[in-house]
N, C-alpha and C positions, 0 to 999 in steps of 0.2 A: 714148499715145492720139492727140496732135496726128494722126499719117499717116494709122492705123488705123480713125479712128471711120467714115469715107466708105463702109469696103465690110466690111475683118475682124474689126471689136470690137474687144474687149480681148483680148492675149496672154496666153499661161499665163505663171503668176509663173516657171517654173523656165527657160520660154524666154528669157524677158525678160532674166532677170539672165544667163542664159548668152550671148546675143548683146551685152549692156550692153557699152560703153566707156566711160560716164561717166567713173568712177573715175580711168582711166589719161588722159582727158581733161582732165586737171585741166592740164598742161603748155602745155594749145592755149590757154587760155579766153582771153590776151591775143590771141594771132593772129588768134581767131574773131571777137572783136569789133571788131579793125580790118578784117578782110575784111567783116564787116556795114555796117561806119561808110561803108566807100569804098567799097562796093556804092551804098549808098543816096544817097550822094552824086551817084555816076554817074546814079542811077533822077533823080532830081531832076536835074541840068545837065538832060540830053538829053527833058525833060519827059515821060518814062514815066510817071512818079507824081506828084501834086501836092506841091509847095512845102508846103503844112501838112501832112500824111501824111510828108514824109520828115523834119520840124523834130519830130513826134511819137515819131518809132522815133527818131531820133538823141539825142532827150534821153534815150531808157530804155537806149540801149546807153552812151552813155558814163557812164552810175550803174552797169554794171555792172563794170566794170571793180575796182572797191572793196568788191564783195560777193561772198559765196560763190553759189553756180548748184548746187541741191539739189531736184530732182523724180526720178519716177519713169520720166523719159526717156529713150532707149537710149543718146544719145550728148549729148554737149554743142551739138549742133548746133541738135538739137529741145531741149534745154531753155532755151537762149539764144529761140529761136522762142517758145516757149510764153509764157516771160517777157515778152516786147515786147507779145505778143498782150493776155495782159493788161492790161499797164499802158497803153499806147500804145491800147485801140480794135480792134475788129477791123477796121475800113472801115482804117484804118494797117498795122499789126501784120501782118495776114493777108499784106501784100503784098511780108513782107520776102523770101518765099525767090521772088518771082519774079523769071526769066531766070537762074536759080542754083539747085544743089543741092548736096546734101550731098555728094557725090560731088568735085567742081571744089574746092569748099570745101574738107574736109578736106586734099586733095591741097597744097593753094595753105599751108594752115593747118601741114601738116608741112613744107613749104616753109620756112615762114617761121619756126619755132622751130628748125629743125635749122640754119636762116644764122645763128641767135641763137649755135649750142652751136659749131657751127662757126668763128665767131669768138673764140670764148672759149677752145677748143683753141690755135688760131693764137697767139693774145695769150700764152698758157702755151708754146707750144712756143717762137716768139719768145725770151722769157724764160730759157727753158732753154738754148737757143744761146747768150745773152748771156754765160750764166752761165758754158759749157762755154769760149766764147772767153779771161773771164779767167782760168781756174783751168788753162790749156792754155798759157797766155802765165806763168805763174806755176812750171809743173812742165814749160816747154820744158828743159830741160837735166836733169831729175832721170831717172836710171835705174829702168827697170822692165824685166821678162823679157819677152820673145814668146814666145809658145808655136804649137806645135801639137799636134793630136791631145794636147793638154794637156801635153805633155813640154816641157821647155824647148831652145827652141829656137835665137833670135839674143837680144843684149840692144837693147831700144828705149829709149823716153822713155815717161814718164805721160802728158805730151803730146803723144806721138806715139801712144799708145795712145786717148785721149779725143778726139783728132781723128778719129782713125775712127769712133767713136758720132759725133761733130760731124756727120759727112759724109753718116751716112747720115739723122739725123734731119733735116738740113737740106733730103735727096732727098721726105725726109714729110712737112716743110711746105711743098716744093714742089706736091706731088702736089695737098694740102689746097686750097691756094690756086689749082689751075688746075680743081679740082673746083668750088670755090665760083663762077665764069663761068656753069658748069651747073647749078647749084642756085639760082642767081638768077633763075630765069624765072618766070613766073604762070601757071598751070592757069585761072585765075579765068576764064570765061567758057565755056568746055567743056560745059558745066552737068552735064546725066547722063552723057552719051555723046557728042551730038551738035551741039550747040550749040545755037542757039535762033533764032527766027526775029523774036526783040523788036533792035529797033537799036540793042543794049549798045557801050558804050564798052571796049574791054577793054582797051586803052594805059592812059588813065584811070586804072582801075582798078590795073594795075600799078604804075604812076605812085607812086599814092597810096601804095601798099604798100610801097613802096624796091625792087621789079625790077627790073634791067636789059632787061628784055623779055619775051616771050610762051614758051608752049608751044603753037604752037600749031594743031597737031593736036586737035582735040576727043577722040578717041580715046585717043592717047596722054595728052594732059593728065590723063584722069581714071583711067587706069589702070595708066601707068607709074609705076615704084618705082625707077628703075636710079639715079636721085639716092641714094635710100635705099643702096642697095647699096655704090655708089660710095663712099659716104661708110665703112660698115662694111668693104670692100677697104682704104679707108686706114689707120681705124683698126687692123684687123689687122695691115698694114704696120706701124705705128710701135708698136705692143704683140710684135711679134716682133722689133724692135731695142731695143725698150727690156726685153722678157725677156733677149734675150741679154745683157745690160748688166749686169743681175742677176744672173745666173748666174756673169757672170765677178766681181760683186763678191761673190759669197756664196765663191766661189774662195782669190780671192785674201784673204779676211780671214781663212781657215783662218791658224792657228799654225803647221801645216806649210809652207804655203806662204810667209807671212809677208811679204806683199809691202804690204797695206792695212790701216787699223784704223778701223774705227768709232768714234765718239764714243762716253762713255758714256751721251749722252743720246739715243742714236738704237740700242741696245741693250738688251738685254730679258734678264732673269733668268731663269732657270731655279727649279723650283718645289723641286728635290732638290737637284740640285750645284751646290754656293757657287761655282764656279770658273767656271761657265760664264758666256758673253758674247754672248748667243745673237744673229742675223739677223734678226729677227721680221720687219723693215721688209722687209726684199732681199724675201725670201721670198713677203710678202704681192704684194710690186708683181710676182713671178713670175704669183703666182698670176690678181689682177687683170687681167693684161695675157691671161688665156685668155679673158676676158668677150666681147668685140670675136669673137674666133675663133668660137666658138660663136656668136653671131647672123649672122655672115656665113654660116657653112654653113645656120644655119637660113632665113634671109632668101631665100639661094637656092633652098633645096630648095622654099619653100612659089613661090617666083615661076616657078619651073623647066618650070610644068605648065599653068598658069594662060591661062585662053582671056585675049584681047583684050576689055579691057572693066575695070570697074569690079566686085572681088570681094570680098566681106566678108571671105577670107581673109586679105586686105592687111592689117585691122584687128590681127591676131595679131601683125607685124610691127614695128608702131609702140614696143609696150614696148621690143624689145630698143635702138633704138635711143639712147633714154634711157640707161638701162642702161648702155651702152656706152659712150656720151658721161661721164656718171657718174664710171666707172673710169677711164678715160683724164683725165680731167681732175683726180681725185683721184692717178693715179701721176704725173702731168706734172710736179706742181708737189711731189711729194716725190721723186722722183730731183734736180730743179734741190738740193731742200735736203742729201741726201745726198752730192749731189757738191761741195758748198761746202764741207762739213764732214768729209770724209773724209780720214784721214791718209797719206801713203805712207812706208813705213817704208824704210830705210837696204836694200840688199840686203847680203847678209851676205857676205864672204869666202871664206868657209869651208866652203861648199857646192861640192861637185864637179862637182855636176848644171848650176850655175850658171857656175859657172870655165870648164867646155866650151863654154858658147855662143859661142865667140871661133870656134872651129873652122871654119868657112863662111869667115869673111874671112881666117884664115890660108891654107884652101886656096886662095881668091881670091889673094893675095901670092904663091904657089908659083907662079903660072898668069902670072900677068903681068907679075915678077920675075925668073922664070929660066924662062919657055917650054916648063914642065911642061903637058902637056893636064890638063882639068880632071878629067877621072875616074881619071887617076895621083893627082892633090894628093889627091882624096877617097879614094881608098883609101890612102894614107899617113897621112891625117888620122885618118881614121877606124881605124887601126890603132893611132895613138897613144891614138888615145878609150879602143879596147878593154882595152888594157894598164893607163891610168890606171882606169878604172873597176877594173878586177881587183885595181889596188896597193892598193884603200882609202885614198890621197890625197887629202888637200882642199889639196892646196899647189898655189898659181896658178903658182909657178915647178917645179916639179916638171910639172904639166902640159905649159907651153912648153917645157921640156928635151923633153920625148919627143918631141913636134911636129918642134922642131930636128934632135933626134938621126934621128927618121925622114928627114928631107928632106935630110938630108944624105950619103945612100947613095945620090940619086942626083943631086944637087946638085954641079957642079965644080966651084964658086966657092969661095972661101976661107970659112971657117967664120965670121969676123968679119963677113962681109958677110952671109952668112946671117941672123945673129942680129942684124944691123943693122936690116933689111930686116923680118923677121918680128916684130920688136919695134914693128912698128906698129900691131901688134893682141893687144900683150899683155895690154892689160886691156879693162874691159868698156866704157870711157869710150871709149877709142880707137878699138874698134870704131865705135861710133857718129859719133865726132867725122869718121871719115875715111868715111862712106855719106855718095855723091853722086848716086844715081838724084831723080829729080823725087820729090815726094811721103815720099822715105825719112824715117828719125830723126833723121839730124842736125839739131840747135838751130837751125840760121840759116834751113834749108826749112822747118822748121816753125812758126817767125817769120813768113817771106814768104806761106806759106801760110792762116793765120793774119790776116794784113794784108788778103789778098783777101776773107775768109771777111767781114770784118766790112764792108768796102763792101758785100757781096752784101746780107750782113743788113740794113744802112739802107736799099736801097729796099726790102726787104720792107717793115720797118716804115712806112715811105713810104706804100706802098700798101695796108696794111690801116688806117693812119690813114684815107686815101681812101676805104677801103670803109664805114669808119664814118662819117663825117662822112654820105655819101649816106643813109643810112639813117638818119642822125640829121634831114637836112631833110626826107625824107618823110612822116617820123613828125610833124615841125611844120608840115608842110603839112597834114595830114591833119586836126591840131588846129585849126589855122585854119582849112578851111576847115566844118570840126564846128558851130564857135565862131557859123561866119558865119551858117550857117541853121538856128541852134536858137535865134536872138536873138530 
C-alpha cells in the first residue's frame, strides 16, 4: 500500500503475490539496510534532512538488521520503508526514499550481495588451486594414459593430467577477479532513471558501501544487468571445466578402464548389486555444474530484448543468480575434497591398448635417428600396431619386436644399433622421461611449471586479501559513522 494509497488503492491479492519479490529478497535485507544507513548518512552531511530525522531512521535500520522484515509489501525495499515509517515518525521515516528509489537501490543491493558470493567463489576456487598444486607436485612422476576421442593415446603423468584442469581453472579465477573491477561500482544515486536534481553525494555514498567507484550513467546504473551476466559467463565457464573434470573421473574409475579409485567414503551403494561402487558424487557435481548454463541462457534471453530503462523483468533474473552461486560453491569445494582423496591405480602391463601408446615416440626415433620422413615411420608403426592388435598379444616386448622388425626393412644401419636406439621408448616411463616440448609430461616441466603456477597463486591470494580488508573498513566506517549520529 506504502506506493499505491496516493492514486491506485489496494492491488488485487493474486497481482500482488505474482509481482511480490519479497521472498527471494531475503538475500538483500543486509545490502538494503546498508544502502539506507549510507543513504541517510549522506542526506544528513550535506544537510538535506535534519540531524534529528536522520539519528531517527538510523536507530530503526540498524535494529533491523537482527529481525525478520514480514509485511504484505512487493519487495523488501517498501517493507524496510514501511518499517522506519512506523517506528521512526513520518516527519523521519517518510523521507527515507528521498533522492533514491527502488530502482538504483536494488541495482546497487544486487551489487553488493553478488561482490559478497563472488568473493566466496574466489576464496574456494583459490583453495582448489592450492589443493591441485600439492597433489600435482605429489603424482609428478606417476603414469597415467592420454587419450583421445577417448582411445588411448600417448602415456602422460596424473600430474600432468591435473595440471591441465590447474590451468584452465586458474584462466576462471582469472576471469572472476578482472570481473569483480566491474561489479564494484555504485548504481546508488541514478535514482528511477535519471538522477535527481537534490545535491546527493554519490562518492559518499559508494564510499560508505566498499565501491571502488560510480556507474555512472543514471540510465545504465538502473538498468543494466551485464555485471549479472558477466558473472553467470563465468560461472558457466568454470562449471564446463569442472564437468569436464567429472566426466573424465566418472571415466577413468570405471574397472575397465582402471586408471582411478574412489574412496570408500566418497562412494555410494547400490540398492540391488552388492558389488557395485557407484559415482554418486562425480555424477551430481556433472549435474550441478548445468545450473550456471541454464541461467546464463535464461539471463540472456530475458535481457536480449529489453528497452533501456529499468524493467520488472530483471526481477525474474535475480533468483537464478543465487542459484548458481549456490552450485558452484557447493561443487568447488567438493571436487577440492575429491581430488585429495582419490587414488591412482598402478597401470597394468598387460593391456595391449596400453603397451601401443609408445608408438608416436618410436616413430619420432625413426625420424630423427635414421632420417626416415615422418609419414614412412607412421606407416611402419602403424602396421606393426595392426599386426600386434591381430596377434592378441599383451607382451610389451613382442610389441617392440614388430616395430624393430618393421624398421628394419628399411633401416641400413646394423640391427644392434636399431634396437639400441629404439629402446628408448620402450616402455611407457621412457616415453615420458625423454618429452622435452615446454608444458609436455616430463617430471622436471612439470616441477618448473608447477613452481611458477604457485608464485601466480600468491599474489592472487595477495589481492583478494586486499579486496577484503577494503570492504572490511567500509563496513567499519559505515558503523562509526551510524554509531556517531544515533548518540
Amino acid at each position: 500500500m506504502l506506493y499505491r494509497s496516493s492514486r491506485l488503492g489496494p492491488a488485487h491479492e493474486q497481482a500482488r503475490r505474482f509481482v511480490s519479490s519479497i521472498e527471494a529478497d531475503e538475500r538483500l535485507l543486509e545490502s538494503v539496510v546498508e544502502i539506507n544507513l549510507a543513504h541517510v548518512i549522506m542526506l544528513s552531511r550535506r544537510g538535506i534532512i535534519p540531524r534529528d530525522q536522520a539519528r531517527k531512521v538510523l536507530k530503526v535500520l540498524s535494529k533491523i538488521r537482527a529481525m525478520p522484515v514480514r509485511s504484505k509489501a512487493e519487495d523488501i525495499h517498501a517493507s524496510i520503508e514501511e518499517l522506519v515509517i512506523r517506528r521512526a515518525g513520518n516527519s523521519a521515516g517518510e523521507n527515507l526514499q528521498l533522492a533514491k528509489s527502488r530502482n538504483d537501490q536494488v541495482a546497487t543491493a544486487i551489487r553488493m550481495r553478488l561482490r559478497s558470493e563472488l568473493l566466496q567463489i574466489m576464496d574456494l576456487a583459490i583453495a582448489l588451486l592450492d589443493e591441485l598444486e600439492e597433489t600435482i607436485g605429489r603424482y609428478h612422476k606417476t603414469l597415467f594414459v592420454g587419450r583421445t576421442h577417448q582411445q588411448p593415446a600417448e602415456p602422460i603423468t596424473y600430474g600432468h593430467y591435473l595440471m591441465a584442469f590447474h590451468d584452465a581453472a586458474a584462466r576462471d579465477l582469472e576471469r572472476l577477479e578482472d570481473s569483480y573491477a566491474r561489479l564494484n561500482l555504485s548504481p546508488m544515486g541514478g535514482c528511477a532513471l535519471a538522477g535527481t536534481s537534490i545535491p546527493v553525494d554519490r562518492d559518499t555514498v559508494a564510499d560508505l558501501l566498499g565501491f571502488d567507484g560510480l556507474v555512472e550513467n543514471s540510465l545504465d546504473a538502473v538498468g543494466s544487468r551485464d555485471s549479472v551476466l558477466e558473472f553467470l559467463s563465468n560461472m558457466t565457464e568454470l562449471s564446463i571445466d569442472i564437468s569436464r573434470l567429472a566426466e573424465d573421473l566418472i571415466f577413468n574409475t570405471t574397472p575397465e578402464t582402471g586408471n582411478l579409485q574412489l574412496p570408500k567414503d566418497l562412494s555410494f551403494a547400490s540398492s540391488i548389486m552388492p558389488q557395485k561402487r557407484n559415482p554418486d558424487v562425480i555424477e551430481l557435481i556433472r549435474a550441478k555444474c548445468a545450473i550456471p548454463i541454464g541461467a546464463f541462457s535464461q539471463t540472456a534471453t530475458t535481457l536480449h530484448s529489453l528497452p533501456t530503462s529499468y524493467n520488472l523483468d530483471l526481477q525474474e533474473i535475480t533468483p537464478t543468480i543465487w542459484a548458481s552461486s549456490k552450485a558452484m560453491q557447493e561443487v568447488i569445494a567438493i571436487v577440492r575434497l575429491l581430488l585429495s582423496q582419490i587414488s591412482v591405480l598402478e597401470i597394468r602391463a598387460d593391456r595391449a591398448d596400453l603397451i601401443m601408446t609408445t608408438a608416436t615416440e618410436l616413430a619420432n626415433i625413426l625420424v630423427t635417428e635414421f632420417g626416415l620422413s615422418f609419414r614412412l615411420a607412421h606407416r611402419l608403426v602403424g602396421s606393426a600396431a595392426d599386426e600386434f592388435s591381430q596377434s592378441g598379444s599383451n607382451q610389451a616386448d613382442h610389441w617392440f619386436e614388430l616395430v624393430r622388425e618393421k624398421a628394419q626393412t628399411v633401416v641400413a644401419d646394423r640391427p644392434d644399433k636399431l634396437e639400441a636406439k629404439l629402446s628408448r621408448a620402450r616402455t611407457l616411463e621412457d616415453v615420458v622421461m625423454h618429452k622435452m616440448s615446454i608444458g609436455s609430461p616430463s617430471p622436471k616441466e612439470t616441477l618448473r611449471l608447477l613452481r611458477k603456477r604457485a608464485v601466480t597463486l600468491r599474489k592472487v591470494v595477495n589481492r583478494q586479501q586486499a579486496r577484503r580488508k577494503r570492504l572490511a573498513r567500509s563496513k567499519a566506517r559505515l558503523k562509526r559513522e551510524t554509531l556517531r549520529l544515533t548518540r
